[in-house]
C-alpha positions as CSV (number, residue, x, y, z in Angstrom):
1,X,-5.8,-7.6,21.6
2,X,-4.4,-10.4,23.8
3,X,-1.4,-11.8,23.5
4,X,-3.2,-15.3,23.5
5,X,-5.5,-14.0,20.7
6,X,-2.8,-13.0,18.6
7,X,-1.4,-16.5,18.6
8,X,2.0,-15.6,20.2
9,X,4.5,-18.5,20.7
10,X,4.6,-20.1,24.0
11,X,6.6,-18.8,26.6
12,X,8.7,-21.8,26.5
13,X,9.4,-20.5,23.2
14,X,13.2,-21.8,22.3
15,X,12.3,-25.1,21.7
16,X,9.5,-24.1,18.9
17,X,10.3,-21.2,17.2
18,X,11.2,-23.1,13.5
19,X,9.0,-21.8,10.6
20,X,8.6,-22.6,6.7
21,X,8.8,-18.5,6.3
22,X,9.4,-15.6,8.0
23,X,7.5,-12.1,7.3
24,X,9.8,-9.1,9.0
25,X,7.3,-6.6,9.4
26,X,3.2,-6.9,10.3
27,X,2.1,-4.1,8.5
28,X,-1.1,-4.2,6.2
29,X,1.5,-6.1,3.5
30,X,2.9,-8.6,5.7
31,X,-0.5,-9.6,7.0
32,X,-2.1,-9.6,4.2
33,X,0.9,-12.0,3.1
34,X,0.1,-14.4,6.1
35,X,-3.6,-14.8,5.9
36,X,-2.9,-15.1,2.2
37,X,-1.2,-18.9,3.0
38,X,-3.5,-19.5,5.4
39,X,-4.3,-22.7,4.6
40,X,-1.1,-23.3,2.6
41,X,0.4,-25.9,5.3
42,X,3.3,-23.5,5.6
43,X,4.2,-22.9,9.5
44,X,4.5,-19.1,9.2
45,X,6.3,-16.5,11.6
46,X,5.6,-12.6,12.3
47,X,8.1,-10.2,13.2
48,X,7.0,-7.2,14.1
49,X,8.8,-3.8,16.5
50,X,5.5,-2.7,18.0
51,X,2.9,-4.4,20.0
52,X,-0.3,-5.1,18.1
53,X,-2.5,-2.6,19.2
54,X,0.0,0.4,18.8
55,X,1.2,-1.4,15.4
56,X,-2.5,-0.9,14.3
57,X,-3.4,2.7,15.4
58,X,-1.6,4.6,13.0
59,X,-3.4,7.7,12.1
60,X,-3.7,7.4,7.9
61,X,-5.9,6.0,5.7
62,X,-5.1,4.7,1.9
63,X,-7.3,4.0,-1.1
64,X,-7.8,0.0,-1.7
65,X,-8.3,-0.4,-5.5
66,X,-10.7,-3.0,-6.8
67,X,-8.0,-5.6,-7.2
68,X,-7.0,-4.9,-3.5
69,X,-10.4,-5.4,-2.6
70,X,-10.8,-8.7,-4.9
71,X,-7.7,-10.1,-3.4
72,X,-8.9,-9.3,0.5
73,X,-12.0,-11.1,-0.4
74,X,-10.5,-14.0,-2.0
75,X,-8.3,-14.3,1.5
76,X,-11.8,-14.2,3.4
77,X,-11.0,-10.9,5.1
78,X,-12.7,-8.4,2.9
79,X,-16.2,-8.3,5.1
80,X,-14.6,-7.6,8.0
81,X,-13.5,-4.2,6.5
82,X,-15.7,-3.1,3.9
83,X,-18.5,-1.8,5.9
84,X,-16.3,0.4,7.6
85,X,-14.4,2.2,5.1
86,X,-15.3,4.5,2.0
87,X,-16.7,3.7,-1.1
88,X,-16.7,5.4,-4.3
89,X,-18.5,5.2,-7.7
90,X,-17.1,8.3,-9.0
91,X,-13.5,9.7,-10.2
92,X,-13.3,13.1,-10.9
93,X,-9.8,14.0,-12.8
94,X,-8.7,18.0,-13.3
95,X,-6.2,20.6,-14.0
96,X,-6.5,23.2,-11.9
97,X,-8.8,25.4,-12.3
98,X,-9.1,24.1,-16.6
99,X,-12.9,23.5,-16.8
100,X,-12.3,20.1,-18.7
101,X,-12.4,17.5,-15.9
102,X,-12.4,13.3,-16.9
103,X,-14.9,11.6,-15.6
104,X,-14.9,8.6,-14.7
105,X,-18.3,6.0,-13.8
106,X,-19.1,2.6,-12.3
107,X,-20.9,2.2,-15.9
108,X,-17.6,2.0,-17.3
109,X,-16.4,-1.2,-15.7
110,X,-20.0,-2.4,-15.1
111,X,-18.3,-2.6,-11.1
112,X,-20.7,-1.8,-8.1
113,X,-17.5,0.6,-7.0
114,X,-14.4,2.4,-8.4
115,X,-12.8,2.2,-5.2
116,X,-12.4,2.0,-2.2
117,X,-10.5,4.1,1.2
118,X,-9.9,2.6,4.5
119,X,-8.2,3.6,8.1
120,X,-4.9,2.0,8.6
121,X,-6.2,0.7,11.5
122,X,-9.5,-0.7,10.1
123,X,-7.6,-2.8,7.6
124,X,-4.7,-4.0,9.8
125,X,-7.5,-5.1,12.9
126,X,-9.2,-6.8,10.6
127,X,-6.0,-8.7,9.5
128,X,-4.7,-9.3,12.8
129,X,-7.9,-10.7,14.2
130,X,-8.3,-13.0,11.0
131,X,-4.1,-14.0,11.3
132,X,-5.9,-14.8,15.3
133,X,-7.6,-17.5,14.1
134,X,-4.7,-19.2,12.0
135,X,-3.0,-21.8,14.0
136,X,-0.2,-21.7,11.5
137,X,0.8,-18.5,12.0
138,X,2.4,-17.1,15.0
139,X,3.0,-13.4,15.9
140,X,6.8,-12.7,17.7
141,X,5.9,-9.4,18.7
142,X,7.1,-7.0,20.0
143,X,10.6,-8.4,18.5
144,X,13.8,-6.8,17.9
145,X,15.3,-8.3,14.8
146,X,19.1,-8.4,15.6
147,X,20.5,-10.0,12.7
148,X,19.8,-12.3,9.7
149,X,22.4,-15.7,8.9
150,X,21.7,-16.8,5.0
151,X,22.7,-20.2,4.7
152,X,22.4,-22.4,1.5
153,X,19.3,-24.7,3.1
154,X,18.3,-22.1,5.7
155,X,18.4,-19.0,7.1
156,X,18.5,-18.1,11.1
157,X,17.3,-14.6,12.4
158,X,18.4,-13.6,16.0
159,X,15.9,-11.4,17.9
160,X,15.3,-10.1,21.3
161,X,12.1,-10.6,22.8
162,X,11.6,-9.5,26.1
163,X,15.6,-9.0,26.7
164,X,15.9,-12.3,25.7
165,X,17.8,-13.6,22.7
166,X,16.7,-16.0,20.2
167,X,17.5,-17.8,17.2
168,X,15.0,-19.0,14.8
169,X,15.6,-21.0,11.8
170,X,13.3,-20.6,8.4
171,X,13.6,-21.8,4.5
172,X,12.9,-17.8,3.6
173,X,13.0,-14.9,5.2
174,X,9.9,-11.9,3.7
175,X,11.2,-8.2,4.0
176,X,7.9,-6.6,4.6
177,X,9.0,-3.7,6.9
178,X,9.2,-0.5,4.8
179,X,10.8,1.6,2.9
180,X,14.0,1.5,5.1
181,X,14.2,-1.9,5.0
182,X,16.7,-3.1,7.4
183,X,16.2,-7.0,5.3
184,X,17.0,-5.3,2.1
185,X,20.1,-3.5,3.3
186,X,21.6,-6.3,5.1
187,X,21.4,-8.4,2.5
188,X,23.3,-6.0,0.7
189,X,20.0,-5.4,-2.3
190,X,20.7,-2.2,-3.9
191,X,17.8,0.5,-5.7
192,X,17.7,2.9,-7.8
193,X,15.4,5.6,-7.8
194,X,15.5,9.6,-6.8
195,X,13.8,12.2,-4.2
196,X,11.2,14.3,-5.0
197,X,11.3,18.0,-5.0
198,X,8.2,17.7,-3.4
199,X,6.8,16.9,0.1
200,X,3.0,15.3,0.8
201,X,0.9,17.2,3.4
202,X,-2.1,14.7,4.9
203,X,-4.8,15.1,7.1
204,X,-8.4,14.3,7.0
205,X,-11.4,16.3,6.9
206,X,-15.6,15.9,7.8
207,X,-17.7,18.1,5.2
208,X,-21.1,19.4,4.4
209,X,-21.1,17.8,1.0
210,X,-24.8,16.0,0.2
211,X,-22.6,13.3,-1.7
212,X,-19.8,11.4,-0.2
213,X,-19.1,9.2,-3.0
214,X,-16.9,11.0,-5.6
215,X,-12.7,10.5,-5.9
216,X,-11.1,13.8,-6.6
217,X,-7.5,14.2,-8.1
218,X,-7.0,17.7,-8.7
219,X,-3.8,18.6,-10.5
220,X,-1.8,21.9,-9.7
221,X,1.3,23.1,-10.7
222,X,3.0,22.7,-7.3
223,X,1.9,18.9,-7.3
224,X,-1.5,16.8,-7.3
225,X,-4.3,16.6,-4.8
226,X,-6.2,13.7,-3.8
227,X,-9.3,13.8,-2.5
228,X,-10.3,10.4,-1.1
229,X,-14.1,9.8,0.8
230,X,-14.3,8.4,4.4
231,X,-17.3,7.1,6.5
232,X,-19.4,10.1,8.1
233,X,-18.8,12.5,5.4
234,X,-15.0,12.8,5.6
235,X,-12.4,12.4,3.8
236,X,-8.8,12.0,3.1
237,X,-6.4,14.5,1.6
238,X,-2.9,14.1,0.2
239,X,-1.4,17.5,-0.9
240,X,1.4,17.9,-2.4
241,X,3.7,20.7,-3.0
242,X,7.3,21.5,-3.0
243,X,9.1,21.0,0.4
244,X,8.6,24.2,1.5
245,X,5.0,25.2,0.8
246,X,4.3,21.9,2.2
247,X,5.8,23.0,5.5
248,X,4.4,26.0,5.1
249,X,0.9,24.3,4.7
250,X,1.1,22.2,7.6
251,X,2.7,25.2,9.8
252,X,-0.5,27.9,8.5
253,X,-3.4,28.6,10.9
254,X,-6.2,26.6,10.7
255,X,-8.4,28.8,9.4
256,X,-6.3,30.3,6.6
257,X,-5.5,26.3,6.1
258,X,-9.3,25.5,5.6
259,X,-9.5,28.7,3.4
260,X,-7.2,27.7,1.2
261,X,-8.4,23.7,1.1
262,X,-11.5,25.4,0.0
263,X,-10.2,27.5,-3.5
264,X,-8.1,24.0,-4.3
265,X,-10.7,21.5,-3.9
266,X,-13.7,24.6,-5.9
267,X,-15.8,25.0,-2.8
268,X,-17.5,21.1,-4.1
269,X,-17.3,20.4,0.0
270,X,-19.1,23.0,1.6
271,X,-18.1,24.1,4.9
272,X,-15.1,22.2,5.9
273,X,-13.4,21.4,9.4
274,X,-10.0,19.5,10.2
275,X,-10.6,16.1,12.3
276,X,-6.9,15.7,12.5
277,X,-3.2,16.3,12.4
278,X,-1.3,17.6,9.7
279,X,1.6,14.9,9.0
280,X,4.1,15.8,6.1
281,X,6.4,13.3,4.4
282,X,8.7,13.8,1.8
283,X,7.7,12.0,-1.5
284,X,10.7,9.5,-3.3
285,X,10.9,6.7,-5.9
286,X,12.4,3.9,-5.4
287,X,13.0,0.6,-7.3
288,X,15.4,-2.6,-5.7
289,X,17.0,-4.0,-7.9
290,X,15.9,-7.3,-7.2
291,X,13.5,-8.7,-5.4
292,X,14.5,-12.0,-4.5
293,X,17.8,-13.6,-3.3
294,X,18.2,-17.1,-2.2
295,X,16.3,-17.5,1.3
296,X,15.2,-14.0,0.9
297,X,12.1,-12.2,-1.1
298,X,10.8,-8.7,-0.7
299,X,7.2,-7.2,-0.9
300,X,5.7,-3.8,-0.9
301,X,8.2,-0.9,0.4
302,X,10.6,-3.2,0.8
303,X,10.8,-3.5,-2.5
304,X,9.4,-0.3,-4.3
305,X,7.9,2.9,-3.4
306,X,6.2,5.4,-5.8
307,X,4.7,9.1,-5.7
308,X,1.0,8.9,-4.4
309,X,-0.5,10.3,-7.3
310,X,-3.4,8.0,-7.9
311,X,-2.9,6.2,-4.8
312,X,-0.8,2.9,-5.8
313,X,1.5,2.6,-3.3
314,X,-0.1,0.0,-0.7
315,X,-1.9,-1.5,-3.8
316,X,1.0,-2.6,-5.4
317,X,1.9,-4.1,-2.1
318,X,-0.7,-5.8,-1.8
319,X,-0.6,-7.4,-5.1
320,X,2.9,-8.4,-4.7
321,X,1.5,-10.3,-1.3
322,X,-1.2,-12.0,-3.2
323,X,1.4,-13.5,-6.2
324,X,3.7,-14.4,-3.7
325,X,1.3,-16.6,-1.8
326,X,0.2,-18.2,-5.0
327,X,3.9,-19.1,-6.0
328,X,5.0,-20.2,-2.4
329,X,2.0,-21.9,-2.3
330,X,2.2,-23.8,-5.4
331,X,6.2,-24.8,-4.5
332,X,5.0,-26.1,-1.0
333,X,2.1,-28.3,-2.9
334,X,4.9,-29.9,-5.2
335,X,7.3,-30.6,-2.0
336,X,10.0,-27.6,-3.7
337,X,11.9,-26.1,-1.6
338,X,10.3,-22.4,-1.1
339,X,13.8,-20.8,-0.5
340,X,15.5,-21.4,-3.8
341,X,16.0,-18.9,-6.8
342,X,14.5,-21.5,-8.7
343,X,10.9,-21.4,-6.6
344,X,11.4,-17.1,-6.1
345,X,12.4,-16.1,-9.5
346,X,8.3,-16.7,-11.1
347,X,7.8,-13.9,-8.1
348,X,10.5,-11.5,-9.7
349,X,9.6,-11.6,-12.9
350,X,5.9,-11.3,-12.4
351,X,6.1,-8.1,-9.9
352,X,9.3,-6.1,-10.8
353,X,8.1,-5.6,-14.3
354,X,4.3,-4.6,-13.2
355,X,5.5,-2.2,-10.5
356,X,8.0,-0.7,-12.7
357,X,5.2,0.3,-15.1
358,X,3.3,2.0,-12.6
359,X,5.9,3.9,-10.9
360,X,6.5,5.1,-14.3
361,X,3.2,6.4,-14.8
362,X,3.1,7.6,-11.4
363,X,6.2,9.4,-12.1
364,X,4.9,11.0,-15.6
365,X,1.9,11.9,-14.1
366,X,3.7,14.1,-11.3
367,X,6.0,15.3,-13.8
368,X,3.7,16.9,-16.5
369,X,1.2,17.8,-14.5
370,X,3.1,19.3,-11.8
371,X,4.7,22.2,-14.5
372,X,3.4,25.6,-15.8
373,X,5.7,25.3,-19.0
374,X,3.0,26.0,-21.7
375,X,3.7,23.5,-24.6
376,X,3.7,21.1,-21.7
377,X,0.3,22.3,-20.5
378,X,-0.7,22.0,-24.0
379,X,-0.2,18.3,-23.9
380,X,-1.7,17.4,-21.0
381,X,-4.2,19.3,-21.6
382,X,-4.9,17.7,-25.3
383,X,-4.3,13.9,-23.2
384,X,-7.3,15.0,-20.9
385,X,-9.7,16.1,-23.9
386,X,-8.2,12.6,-25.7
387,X,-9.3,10.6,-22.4
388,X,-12.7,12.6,-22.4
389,X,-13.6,11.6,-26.0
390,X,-11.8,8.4,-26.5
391,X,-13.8,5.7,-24.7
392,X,-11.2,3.0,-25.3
393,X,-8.6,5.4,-23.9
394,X,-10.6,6.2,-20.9
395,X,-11.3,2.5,-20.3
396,X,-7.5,1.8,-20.7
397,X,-6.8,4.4,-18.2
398,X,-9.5,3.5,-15.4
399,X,-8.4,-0.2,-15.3
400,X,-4.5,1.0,-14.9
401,X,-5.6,3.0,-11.6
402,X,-8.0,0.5,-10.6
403,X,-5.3,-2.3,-10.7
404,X,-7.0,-4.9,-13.5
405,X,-4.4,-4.4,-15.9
406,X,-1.7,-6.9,-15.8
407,X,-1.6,-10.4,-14.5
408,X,-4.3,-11.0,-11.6
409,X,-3.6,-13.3,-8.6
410,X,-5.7,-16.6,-8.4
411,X,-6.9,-15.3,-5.0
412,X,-8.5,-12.1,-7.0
413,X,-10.3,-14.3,-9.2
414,X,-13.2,-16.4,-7.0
């Protein structure tokens, strides 16, 4: 990527660097924010630590659930990535080594797909080069974001670019930059959640499978195991385990690694080899507690982080970027000002509520599944025969995970 292709602000910058919003952070949820008011008439800014190229080659890959999909498509992004990530029209759910497993079909949403998983740095090119093409949208990478000034009809952000200091002036500032959110903490937003006891080992794998097309979440009673498809007969794997065996895991020989991939995942893969690293991060849930403060809203991360099980995480980001663009857009269409409570608060109420919910499944999920206390075997074990045999049930539960349950974003509904 150029710098002249990612639509970078002039070099004679000072006198031009004024925007209707400012996204800290150009991850997958910030860009996805951006090219999601692309044509909104808003004069948009992206701060962002790392140059571009090194911003996009991170080495993971997530599952995109239909709605994601819906909403990349409805932002005109969506066939830029989809023929180069993973598609599948199977879910297979199971305890262990319990011979009942739920199974899930495309017949059961009359949907071409279940879902979908893509390489970090599939999705984010795709967004960068689309953002490219958006002369309302300027990238101020790489940035340093020094400090933020919340006034009552603006807010100015000093950053260092290139050594150099400057101030910008916006009508609302987007924390999109993580977990760790240095826009969250400085504007004093406190959350509630808790650490896991649990730690997430991923890597990615090719196979010798004949079918490439089925989503595995195996449960065990040191923590669930997703098993995600890839292009060329790989696939992604989150495994997750209490701290220690998840070190452990990452530390073992690769051949006693592969051996024991192989008894958790049945031997339904065939020969297996390891196509990457093992990275291991420690697994936490976390809630703000609130989103939005004048001048100020947060998205994805920023805002909430859940356990992978089921893969939500970047979902939910994504559909907080997608309602967000429809509010702001909407306010900026009326001449309100996009800063106020009075604009933001729609944006609260809509998201916090929806990602509470599913970070309390998430959390129930991990938590009754990852136990060998019999009577709470027995249950689960009863709500997977329940699922198997109760088709409203198993509908109920397939449009949770696959993100149509709850309100949907206009862009998610062409």
């Amino acid at each position: 990527m150029t710098e002249q292709a990612l639509n970078y602000p002039p070099s004679k910058a000072e006198s031009n660097l004024d925007y209707d919003l400012v996204i800290v952070g150009g991850g997958i949820v910030g860009a996805t924010l951006a090219s999601a008011l692309k044509a909104s008439g808003l004069k948009i800014g992206i701060i962002e630590a790392q140059p571009p190229e090194k911003a996009s080659a991170r080495r993971r890959a997530y599952a995109l659930s239909l709605m994601s999909g819906r909403i990349l498509e409805g932002i005109g992004v969506w066939d830029k990535i989809l023929p180069h990530i993973g598609k599948f029209s199977k879910i297979r759910l199971s305890d262990g080594t319990h011979p009942q497993v739920v199974k899930f079909y495309t017949t059961d949403l009359a949907t071409e797909y279940l879902g979908y998983v893509g390489d970090h740095q599939v999705i984010l090119t795709a967004l960068q080069e689309f953002i490219a093409e958006c002369p309302n949208i300027n990238w101020l990478c790489p940035a340093q974001l020094m400090s933020v000034d919340y006034q009552q009809s603006e807010a100015t952000l000093t950053l260092k670019i290139a050594e150099k200091e400057h101030q910008i002036r916006t009508k609302l500032v987007i924390g999109a930059d993580g977990a760790r959110s240095q826009i969250r903490t400085s504007a004093g937003i406190t959350t509630r959640g808790w650490k896991y006891w649990q730690s997430c080992v991923t890597f990615t794998i090719k196979h010798q499978a004949p079918q490439n097309d089925v989503a595995f979440e195996r449960f065990w009673p040191t923590g669930p195991m997703g098993i995600l498809p890839l292009p060329d007969n790989r696939c992604q794997i989150v495994w997750t385990a209490p701290h220690a065996q998840a070190k452990a895991l990452q530390d073992l020989d690769e051949q006693e690694f592969l051996a024991k991939l192989d008894y958790h995942t049945g031997g339904q893969l065939g020969q297996l080899e390891l196509v990457s690293d093992r990275y291991l991060f420690p697994v936490q849930l976390m809630q703000s507690d609130r989103y939005i403060k004048p001048r100020l809203a947060l998205v994805g991360d920023a805002a909430h982080c859940c356990h992978p099980v089921g893969g939500q995480g970047l979902n939910l980001g994504i559909r907080d970027a997608a309602a967000l663009a429809q509010i702001l857009r909407e306010a900026h269409q009326k001449g309100e000002d996009i800063g106020t409570l009075k604009v933001l608060q729609p944006y609260q109420n809509w998201r916090k509520r929806e990602n509470l919910a599913i970070l309390g499944v998430t959390d129930l999920l991990d938590r009754v599944f990852s136990n060998a206390w019999l009577p709470v075997v027995a249950v689960r074990r009863l709500g997977i025969w329940m699922i198997c045999h109760l088709p409203f049930l198993k509908i109920f539960a397939l449009q949770v995970m696959t993100g149509l349950k709850g309100k949907t974003p206009q862009l998610a509904e062409n």
